[in-house]
C-alpha positions, 0 to 999 in steps of 0.5 A: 745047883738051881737056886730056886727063889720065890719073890719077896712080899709083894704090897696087899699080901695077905688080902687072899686075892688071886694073884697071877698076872696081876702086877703089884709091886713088892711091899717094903718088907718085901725089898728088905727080904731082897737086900737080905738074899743078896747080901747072903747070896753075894757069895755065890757064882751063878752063871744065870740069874733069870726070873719072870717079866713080872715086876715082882719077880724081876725087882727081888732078881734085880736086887740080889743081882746088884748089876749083874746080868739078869735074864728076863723070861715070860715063860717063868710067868706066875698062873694065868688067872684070868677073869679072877685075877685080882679079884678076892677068893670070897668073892669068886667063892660066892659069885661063881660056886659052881666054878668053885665046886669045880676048882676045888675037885680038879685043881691041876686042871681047872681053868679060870675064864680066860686062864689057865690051869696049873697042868697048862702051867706045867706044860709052859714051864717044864721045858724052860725048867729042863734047859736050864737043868741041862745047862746047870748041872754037873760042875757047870756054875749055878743058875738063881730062878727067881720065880712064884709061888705056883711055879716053884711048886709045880718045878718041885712037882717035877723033880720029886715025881709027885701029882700036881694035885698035891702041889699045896703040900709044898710051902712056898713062902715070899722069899724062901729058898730051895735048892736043887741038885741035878744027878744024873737023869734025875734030881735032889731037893737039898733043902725047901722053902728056907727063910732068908737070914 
């Protein structure tokens, strides 16, 4: 089974920024969520824990963890933002409204000055996401992905066969948790975007 987890509430959530390779830590609720998911989690053998290099991912990992080895890849990056990383959407919405217009109607491919797109993402993570699939599927032990927003859904864009453009359909909230099963050549969404109790 893939453990698939969105990082806990980071600081600033909320503010309707973009948020990809900007680093923020995770907020106080944030690391009382990582507490909750390692002490409901604690009863789980994982052969791998991995998660992003960044800090907010790697904190909400390392918590669940709690001494374990954890597997640090840059490839589980959140999107590549570019030059509107961190900057707030009102603010790219009336500065740049061609730019927007654009993102708007291609939001697979469009890409931010100096960024990528959610199909480059695809493309950068998918093959991360297959090798850890192959390695955890059938009785082998689970894997824990501790990830983002924007990849956990293009991962579940993947494995339910659905159109990148259709990937906002996905809820992704800080701290949910989805499970998916590996059968066969293809896979099974056991449960989406689950609450930490």
């Amino acid at each position: 089974m893939i453990y698939l987890l969105r990082h806990g509430q980071i600081e600033g959530a909320g503010s309707r920024r973009f948020i990809g390779w900007t680093d923020p830590p995770l907020s106080d609720e944030g690391r009382k969520t990582a507490q909750k998911l390692h002490e409901s989690l604690s009863g789980i053998v994982f052969g791998e824990i991995l998660c992003s290099d960044l800090r907010r991912s790697r904190e909400t990992a390392d918590r669940i963890a709690s001494g374990r080895l954890v597997t640090t890849l840059s490839a589980l990056r959140e999107i590549h933002l570019g030059e509107w990383d961190g900057l707030p959407r009102n603010q790219i919405k009336t500065d740049q409204p061609e730019a927007w217009r654009r993102r708007g109607e291609n939001m697979a491919h469009f890409r931010p000055p100096g960024g990528e797109s959610f199909a480059d993402l695809s493309d950068r993570i998918l093959p991360v996401f297959r090798r850890i699939a192959e390695v955890h599927s059938g009785d082998d032990p689970n894997a824990l992905i501790v990830g983002h927003a924007g990849v956990n859904r293009l991962i579940l864009c993947h494995v339910l066969g659905m159109n990148l453009e259709h990937m906002f359909r996905l809820g992704q909230d800080y701290g949910g948790l989805t499970l998916i099963r590996r059968r066969g050549d293809g896979f099974r969404v056991e449960a989406m975007n689950v609450p930490v109790r």
